[in-house]
Structures are given as C-alpha cells and as structure tokens.
C-alpha positions in Angstrom: -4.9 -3.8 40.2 -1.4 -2.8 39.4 0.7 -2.1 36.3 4.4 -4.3 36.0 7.0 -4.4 34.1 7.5 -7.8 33.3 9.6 -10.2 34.4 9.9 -14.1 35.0 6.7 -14.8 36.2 4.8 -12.1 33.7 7.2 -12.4 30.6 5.5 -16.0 28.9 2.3 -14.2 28.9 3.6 -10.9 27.7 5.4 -12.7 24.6 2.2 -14.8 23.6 0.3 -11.6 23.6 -1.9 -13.1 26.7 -2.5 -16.1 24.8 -1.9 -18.6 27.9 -4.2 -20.7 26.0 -1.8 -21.8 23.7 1.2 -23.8 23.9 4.5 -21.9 23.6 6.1 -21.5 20.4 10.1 -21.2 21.2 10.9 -19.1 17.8 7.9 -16.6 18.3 9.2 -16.3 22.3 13.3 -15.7 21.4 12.3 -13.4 18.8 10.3 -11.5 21.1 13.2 -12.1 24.1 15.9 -10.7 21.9 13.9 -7.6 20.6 13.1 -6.7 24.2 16.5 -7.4 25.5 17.8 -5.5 22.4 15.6 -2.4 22.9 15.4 -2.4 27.2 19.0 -0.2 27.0 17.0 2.3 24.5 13.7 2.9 26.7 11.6 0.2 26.2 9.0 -0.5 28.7 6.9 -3.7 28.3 3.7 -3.1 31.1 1.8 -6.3 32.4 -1.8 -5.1 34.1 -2.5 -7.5 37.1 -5.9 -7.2 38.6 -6.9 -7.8 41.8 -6.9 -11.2 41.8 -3.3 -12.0 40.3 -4.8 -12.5 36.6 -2.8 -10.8 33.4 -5.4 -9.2 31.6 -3.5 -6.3 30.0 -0.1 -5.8 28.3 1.5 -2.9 26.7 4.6 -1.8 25.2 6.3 1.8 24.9 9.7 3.4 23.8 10.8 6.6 22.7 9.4 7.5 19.0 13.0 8.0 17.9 12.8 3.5 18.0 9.9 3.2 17.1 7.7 3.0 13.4 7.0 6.2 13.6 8.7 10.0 13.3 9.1 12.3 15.8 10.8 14.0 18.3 10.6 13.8 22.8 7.7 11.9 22.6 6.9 8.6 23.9 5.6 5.8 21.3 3.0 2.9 22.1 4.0 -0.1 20.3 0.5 -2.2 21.2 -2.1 -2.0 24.2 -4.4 -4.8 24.5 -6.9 -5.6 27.0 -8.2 -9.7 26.9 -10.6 -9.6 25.1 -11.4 -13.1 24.4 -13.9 -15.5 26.0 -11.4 -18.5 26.9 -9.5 -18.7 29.7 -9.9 -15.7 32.2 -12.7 -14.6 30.0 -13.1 -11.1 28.3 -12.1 -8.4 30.5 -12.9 -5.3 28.1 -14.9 -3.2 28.9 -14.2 -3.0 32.6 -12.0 0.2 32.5 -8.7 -1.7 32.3 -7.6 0.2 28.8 -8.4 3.1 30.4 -6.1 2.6 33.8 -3.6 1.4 31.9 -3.0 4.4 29.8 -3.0 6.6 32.4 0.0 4.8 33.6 2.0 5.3 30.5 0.8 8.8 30.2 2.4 9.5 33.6 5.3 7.3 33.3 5.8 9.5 30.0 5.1 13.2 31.8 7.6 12.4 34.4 10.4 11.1 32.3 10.3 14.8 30.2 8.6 13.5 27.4 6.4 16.3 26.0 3.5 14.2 24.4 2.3 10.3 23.2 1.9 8.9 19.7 0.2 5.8 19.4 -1.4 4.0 16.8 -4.8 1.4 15.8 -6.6 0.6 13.3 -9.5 2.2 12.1 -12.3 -0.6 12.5 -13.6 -1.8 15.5 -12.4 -5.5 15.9 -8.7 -5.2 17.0 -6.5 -2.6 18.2 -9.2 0.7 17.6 -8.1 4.1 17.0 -11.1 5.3 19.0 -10.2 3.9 21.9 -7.0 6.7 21.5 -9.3 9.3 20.5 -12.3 8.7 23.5 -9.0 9.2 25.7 -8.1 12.4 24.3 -6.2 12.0 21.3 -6.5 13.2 17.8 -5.2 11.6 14.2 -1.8 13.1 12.9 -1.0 10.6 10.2 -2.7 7.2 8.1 -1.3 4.7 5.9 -4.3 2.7 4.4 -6.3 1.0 7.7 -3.6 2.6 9.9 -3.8 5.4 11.3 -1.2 7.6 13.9 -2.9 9.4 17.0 -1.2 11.4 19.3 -1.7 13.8 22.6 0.7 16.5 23.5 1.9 17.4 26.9 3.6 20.9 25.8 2.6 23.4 23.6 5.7 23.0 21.7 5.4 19.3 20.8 5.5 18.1 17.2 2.5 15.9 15.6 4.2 12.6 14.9 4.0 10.9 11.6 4.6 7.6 10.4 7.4 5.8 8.6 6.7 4.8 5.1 7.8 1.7 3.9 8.3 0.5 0.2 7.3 -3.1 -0.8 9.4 -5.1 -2.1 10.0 -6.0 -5.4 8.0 -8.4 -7.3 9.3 -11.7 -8.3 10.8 -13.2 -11.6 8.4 -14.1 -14.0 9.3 -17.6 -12.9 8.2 -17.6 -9.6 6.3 -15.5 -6.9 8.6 -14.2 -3.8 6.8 -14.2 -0.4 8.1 -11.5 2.2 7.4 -11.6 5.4 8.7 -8.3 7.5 9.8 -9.2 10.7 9.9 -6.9 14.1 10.3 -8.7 17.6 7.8 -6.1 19.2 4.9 -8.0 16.9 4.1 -11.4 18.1 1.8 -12.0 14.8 4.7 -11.0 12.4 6.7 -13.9 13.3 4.0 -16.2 13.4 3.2 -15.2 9.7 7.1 -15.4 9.2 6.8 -18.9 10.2 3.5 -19.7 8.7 4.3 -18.2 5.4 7.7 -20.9 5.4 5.5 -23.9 6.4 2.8 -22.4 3.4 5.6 -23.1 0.5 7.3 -26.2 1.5 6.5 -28.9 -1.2 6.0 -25.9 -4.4 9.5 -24.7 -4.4 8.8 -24.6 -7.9 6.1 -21.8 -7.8 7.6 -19.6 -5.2 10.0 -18.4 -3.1 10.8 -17.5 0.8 12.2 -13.8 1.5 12.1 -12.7 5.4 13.4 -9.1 6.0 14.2 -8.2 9.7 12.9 -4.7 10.3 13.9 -4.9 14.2 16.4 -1.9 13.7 13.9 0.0 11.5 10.6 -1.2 12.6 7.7 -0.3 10.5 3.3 -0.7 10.7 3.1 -1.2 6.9 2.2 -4.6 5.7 4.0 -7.7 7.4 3.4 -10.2 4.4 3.7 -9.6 0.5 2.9 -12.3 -2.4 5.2 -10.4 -4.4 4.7 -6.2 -4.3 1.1 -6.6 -3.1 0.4 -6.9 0.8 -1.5 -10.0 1.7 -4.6 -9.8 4.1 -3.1 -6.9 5.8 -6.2 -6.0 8.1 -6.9 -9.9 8.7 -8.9 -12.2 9.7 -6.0 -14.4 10.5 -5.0 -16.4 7.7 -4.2 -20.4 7.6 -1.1 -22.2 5.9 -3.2 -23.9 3.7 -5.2 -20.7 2.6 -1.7 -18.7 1.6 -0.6 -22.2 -0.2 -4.0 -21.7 -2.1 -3.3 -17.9 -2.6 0.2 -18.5 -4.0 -0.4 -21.1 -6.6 -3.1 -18.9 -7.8 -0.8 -16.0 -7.7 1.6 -18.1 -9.6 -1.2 -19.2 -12.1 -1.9 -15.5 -13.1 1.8 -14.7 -13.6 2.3 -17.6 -15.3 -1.1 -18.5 -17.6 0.5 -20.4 -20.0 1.9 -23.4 -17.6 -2.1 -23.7 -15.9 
C-alpha cells in the first residue's frame, strides 16, 4: 500500500469523502475543488491511501495550524482521517491497520518539513471520527468544545499545546421568523451537503424561516455547522433528512410564535 496525494484519478473519491457509491454532486465537488486549490499555496496536503490492490480506502487532509480551526504555532494540523468503514462497495476496511500506516505518514511528512508537533482532532464517542484512535497513537487532549475535543503530540520539547478556535452563534431570528445558518468550509464535505439540504428544507415556508449561509473557508472553525436560530442543530448527528429539519423548523417557528399555531 501507498499514501498519494491526490490527483485526477484519486481526487472524485477524495471530495465524496470515499463515497464512490454515490452519484456526484457538482456543488459539494467545486466547493471542495476551490477550497483545495485555495489552500494547496498555504500547505495543504490531501493524502489518498491505496492498498495493494489499487482500491482507495483511506483519505486525509493536513495544513499548517496557523489555516486551520485551531490555534497554534509550527505545528501541523489534521483536518480529517478516515479509514472506509462502511460495508458497500469495497467493504469495511477498519480495523486492518490502515489508520494506523496512514498516520505515520503524516507524522513523518510533518518531522521532516520542521514542524515540531501534530494537532488533530475527533470526537469523543466511538461511531465517527474517535479521539481514541489519536490517543492509542500517542496523543493526549489539549482542548474540547462540547463532543469535540483537540489532541495533539509534540515532536520538540519546546512545542506549544494547541487549542481550538471558538466560534460564536449567530444571532437568533426576528420574532417573525426563524433564520437557518449553515457554516460553510470547503475542507468538510458534510457542511455543504447540510448547506444544501438546509436550502431544499425551507423552500415552500418562506413564511416561517429564513436561509443564512456563512462561508468560514478563510476562518475555518469545528463548532456547529447548522443553527435553527442561536442553537446548533444535531451537531453530533445521526445524519439528518430535509424533511426532518422542515419538521424541526416549523416546530421551531411554532414555539416562537404560539399565538399563530
């Protein structure tokens, strides 16, 4: 097996997030084009694993922190490692010591371009993106915002702990009607996808609600991605669908608003 950086072959499946399975969305794939063409100049590396047998089972994404959601100084910052983990297509390849090789990569790729230590960040539950998969590799928590939480490993003894960047929420709505946010940063495949679902969500109750999308490309951020007004929506998942946020807002609009229900 071999780690790549991407390019015309590798690049589809490195925008869908490995998700070969599904048909390409143009928006989601330009939005994830421009942010890596935007941020290639600035150090950004976006890694395709190959195994042996020419299959894509592993992606990740580093820049320096000073891009990146988090603060920091002369370390390198991991946007997103993921392994395929699901059972369609080439099947679920965790488990086989992929995450683990792949890693190693960017923590040599990182040693020998001076930086002096890795921040990188998951989720603390089990189903997606796990902070202990950072800390059986060697690394320790230096910061947490709700679910998320910042790990990090140093290379030299005079490296920094990284922290992350704190974002406000936005402000709620008129009394009138709810505002839906969506916060949108081409290194995140999802966010645009709940950009674009949250749109689809409101079309027919302009009445109730509004449409707000924020890009966040030149300050990227791992708070919330979606707000119903000030208040994150399903931030840690599962997935939501547009008819489920359609649901949400009307009742959100309903509790702002009990005299019109």
């Amino acid at each position: 097996m071999r780690v790549a950086e991407i390019d015309a072959k590798t690049e589809g499946t490195f925008f869908r997030c490995l998700h070969d399975e599904v048909p390409q969305d143009p928006r989601v794939t330009e939005n994830r084009r421009e942010w890596y063409n935007r941020f290639k100049s600035k150090g950004l590396h976006a890694k395709v694993l190959i195994a042996d047998n020419g299959d894509v089972v592993g992606l990740c994404q580093y820049l320096p922190i000073e891009h990146s959601p988090f603060e920091g100084k002369d370390l390198a910052a991991i946007l997103c490692t993921w392994i395929h983990g699901y059972e369609h297509h080439i099947g679920n390849q965790q488990g086989k010591g992929y995450g683990r090789f792949l890693l190693e990569h960017v923590e040599k790729d990182a040693t020998s371009s001076g930086m002096k230590g890795i921040a990188a960040w998951g989720k603390d539950f089990p189903y997606w993106n796990p902070i202990s998969f950072y800390e059986h590799m060697g690394y320790t928590r230096a910061d947490s915002e709700g679910s998320n939480v910042l790990a990090w490993k140093a290379f030299d003894k005079s490296a920094q702990a990284p922290k992350i960047k704190r974002r406000p929420p936005p402000k709620p709505g008129s009394q009138d009607k709810v505002v839906v946010t969506a916060f949108v940063c081409g290194w995140c495949s999802s966010e645009m996808d709940s950009c674009l679902s949250a749109q689809e969500a409101l079309n027919g109750i302009d009445d109730l609600a509004e449409f707000s999308r924020i890009d966040i490309s030149s300050a990227p951020s791992i708070s919330g991605s979606l707000y119903l007004d000030d208040e994150p929506y399903k931030p840690d998942g599962p997935p939501f669908t547009i008819e489920e946020l359609r649901n949400d807002v009307i009742k959100a609009h309903g509790k702002k608003n009990p005299q019109r229900r």
